[in-house]
N, C-alpha and C positions, 0 to 999 in steps of 0.2 A: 504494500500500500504506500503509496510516493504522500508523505506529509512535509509541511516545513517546506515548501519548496516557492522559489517566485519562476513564477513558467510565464514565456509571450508564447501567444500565439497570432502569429501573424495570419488574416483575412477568418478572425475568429468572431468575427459577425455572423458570419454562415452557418449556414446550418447543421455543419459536422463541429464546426468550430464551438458552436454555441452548447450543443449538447456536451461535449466535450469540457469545456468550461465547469459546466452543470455537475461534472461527477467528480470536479475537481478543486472548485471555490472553497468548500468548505471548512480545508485541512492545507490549502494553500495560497498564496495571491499570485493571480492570473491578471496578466497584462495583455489584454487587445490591443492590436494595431490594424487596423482597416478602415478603407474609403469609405465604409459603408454604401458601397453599392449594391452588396442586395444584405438586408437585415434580419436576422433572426434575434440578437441578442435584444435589443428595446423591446420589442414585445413580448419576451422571455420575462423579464422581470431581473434576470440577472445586473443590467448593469447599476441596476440600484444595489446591489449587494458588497457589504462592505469590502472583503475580499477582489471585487473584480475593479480594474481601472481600462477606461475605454481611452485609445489615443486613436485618434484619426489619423490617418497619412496613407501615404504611397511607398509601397515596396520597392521604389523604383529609385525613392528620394534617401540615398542610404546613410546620409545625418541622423534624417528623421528617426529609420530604421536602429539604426545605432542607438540613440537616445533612448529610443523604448525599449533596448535589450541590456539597458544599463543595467546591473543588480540580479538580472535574469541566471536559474541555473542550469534552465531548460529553454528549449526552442522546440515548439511545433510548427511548423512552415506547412499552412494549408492556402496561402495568398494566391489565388489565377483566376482568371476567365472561367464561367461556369458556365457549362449548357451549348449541344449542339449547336444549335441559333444561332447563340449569340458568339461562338466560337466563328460560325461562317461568315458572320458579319463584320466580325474585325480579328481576321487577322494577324496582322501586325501587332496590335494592341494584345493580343494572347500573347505571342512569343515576347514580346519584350518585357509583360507580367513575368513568364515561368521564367525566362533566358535573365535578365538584371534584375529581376525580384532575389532570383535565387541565389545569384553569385552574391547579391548584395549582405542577403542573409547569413552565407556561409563565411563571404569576407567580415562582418561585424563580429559572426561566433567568433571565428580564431584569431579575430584582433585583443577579443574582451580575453580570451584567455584562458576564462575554467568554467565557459559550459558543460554540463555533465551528458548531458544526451541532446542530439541534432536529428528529430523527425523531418524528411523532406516527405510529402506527400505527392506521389506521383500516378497513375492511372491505370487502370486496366485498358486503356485504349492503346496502348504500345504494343499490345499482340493483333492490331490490326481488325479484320473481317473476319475471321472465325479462327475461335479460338474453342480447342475442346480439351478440359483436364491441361491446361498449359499450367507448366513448374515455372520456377522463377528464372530458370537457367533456360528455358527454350528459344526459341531464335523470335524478335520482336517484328513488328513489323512497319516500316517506317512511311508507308503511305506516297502516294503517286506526288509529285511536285506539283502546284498547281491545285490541288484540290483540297479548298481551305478546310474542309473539317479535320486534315491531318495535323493539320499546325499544332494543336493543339498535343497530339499523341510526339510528334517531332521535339518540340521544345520539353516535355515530360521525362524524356527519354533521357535528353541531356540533363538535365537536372538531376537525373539519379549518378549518370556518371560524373558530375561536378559534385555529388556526395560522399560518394565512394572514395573520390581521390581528393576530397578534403580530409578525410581521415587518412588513406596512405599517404598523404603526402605531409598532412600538417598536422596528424591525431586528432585530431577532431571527431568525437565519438559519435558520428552522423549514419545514417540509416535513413533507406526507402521504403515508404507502402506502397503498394497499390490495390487502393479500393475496387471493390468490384459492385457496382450498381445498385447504391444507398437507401432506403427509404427510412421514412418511419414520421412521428411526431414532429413540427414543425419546421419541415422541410419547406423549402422556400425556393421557385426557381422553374426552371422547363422540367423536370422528370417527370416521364410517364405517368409511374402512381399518382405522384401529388398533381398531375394534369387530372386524369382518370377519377378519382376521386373527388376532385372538386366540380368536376361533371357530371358525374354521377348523383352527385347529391342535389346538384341543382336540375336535374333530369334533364342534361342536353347530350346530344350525341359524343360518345367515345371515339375520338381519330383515331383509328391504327392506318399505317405507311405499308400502301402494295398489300400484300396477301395476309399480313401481318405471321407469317412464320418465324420470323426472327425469335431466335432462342435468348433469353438470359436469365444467367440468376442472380437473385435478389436478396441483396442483405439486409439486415433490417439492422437501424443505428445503435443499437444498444449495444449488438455481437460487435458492430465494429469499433466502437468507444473500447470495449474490454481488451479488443487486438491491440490500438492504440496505446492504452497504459498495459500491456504487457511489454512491449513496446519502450515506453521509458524506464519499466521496471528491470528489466530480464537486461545482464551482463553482455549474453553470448547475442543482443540483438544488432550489438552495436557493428558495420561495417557491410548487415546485409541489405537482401531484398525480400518483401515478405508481402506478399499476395494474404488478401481480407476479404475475404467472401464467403457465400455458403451456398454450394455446388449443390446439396440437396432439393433449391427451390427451383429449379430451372423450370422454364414454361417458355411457351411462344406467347410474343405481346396480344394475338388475337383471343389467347386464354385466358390470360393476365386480366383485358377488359371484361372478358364474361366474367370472370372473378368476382373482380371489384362489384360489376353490375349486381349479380347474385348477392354477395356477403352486407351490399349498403342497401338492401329491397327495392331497387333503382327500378323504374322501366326504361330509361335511358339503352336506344338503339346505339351497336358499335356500326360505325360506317370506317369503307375503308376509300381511303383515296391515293390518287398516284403521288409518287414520292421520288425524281430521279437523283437524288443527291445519294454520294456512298453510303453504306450504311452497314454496320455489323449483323453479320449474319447470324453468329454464334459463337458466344461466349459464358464458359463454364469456368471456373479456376482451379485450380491444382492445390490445394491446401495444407495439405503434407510438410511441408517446410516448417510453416508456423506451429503447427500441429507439433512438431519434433522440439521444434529448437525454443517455442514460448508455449509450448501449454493451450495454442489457441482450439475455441470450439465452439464454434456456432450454437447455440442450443432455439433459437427463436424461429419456427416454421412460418411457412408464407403464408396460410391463411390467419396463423395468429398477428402475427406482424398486422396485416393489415387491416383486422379487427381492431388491434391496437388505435392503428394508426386513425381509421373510422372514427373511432369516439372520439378521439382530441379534434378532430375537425368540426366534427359538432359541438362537443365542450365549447369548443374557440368561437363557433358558429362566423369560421372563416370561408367556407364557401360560400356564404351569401351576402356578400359583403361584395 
């Protein structure tokens, strides 16, 4: 259990970030740094807590960066461009988040000295268009030039090797995740579910892309919060790569929407329209790694998960809004 401890995490507005905060405010002070361009923490209620300090900035502005990792023992680096969409839309403005966000972050750890652990959070999208049981070791996939929703998997990619060899080269006890496709309570942003769901309850039609056979699975945020602080916790995490998911929920997104339809008593029709942008056909994760080296284990199934997740959208009575 990590107590006593002053941890940033940088773009910890978000949604993983905010949950994240939540299991960790209360035995530590947590220093946010984010533009707050998309917000989960003000609605949370956390950053009224005495424990958490919100600093506004830019990953990019490495003063700033710096400043807010004064005192810090820990670094959780979750700061990028979130969401398809808005990945396609910019860009430039993706890579130069993950590309100078990141180096910015790594250069502030190993200037300040005695960071104890350096999480860089990086993607399941680095194994490309189908990915089935891929280990951390399998060959990644770096996406066609030209075709912006790679950018995102492209700049990911680096950032895990500008972590790795901040620790071989300058010890820096730095380490990479990669989430594998998040849900759960106050998720904020383009994903599926939290689209699906807020659809669902407001009874308009579910969009699924083409045939909607696209395979994934689904973590629910709690399992990946416990990766994460195993994560700062666990000695032997420091130096790897460690895939966060749970291989167990896999489904096609056309399921996925009957789901949600079914579990929220929706009449909400799924309609499916064309879709010609790349798109991951299938993607399962390899788990094994974590499983070995931290103890990690999914325990939260997808129909619970999103039972879960059902109430607090009602609770919040944020779909209708």
């Amino acid at each position: 259990m990590i107590t006593g401890k002053n941890i940033l995490l940088t773009g910890g507005a978000g949604f993983i970030g905010t949950s994240l905060a939540r299991r960790l405010c209360d035995e530590n002070r947590i220093v946010v740094f984010d533009n707050l361009r998309r917000n989960s923490l003000t609605s949370s209620g956390l950053s009224e807590h005495p424990n958490v300090e919100l600093r506004v900035g830019d990953v990019r502005d490495l003063s700033s960066l710096a400043a807010a990792m004064k005192g810090c023992d820990m670094v959780v680096h979750l700061a990028s461009v979130a969401g398809v969409d808005t990945v396609i839309k910019n860009p430039v403005l993706t890579m130069e988040i993950s590309l100078e966000g990141t180096l910015n972050a790594l250069r502030a750890a190993r200037d300040q000295g005695n960071i104890e652990r350096f999480i860089d959070f990086s993607t399941s999208e680095v194994f490309g268009r189908f990915a089935y049981r891929v280990a951390e070791g399998d060959v990644t996939s770096l996406g066609a030039v030209g075709e912006a929703r790679w950018t995102y998997a492209v700049s990911k990619l680096a950032t895990e090797h500008l972590a790795y060899n901040y620790w071989r080269v300058h010890g820096l006890p730095a380490l990479s995740v990669r989430p594998f496709n998040v849900f759960g309570p106050g998720q904020v942003g383009e994903g599926a579910i939290h689209t699906f769901i807020v659809r669902a309850i407001r009874g308009e039609p579910l969009v699924v892309h083409n045939a909607g056979d696209q395979i994934r699975s689904w973590c629910y945020i709690d399992d990946l919060i416990d990766g994460v602080l195993l994560c700062l916790e666990r000695p032997q995490a420091v130096g790897q790569c460690f895939n966060l998911g749970n291989p167990t929920t896999a489904i096609t997104i056309h399921s996925l929407a009957r789901l949600v339809v079914r579990l929220s008593g929706s009449s909400s029709p799924v309609q499916h329209v064309r879709w010609d942008q790349p798109d991951v056909e299938l993607r399962v994760p390899d788990i094994s790694k974590a499983d070995r080296l931290l103890g990690f284990h999914p325990v939260v199934d997808l129909e619970d998960g999103l039972l879960r997740t059902l109430e607090w959208y009602r609770q919040n009575d944020l779909a209708r809004s």
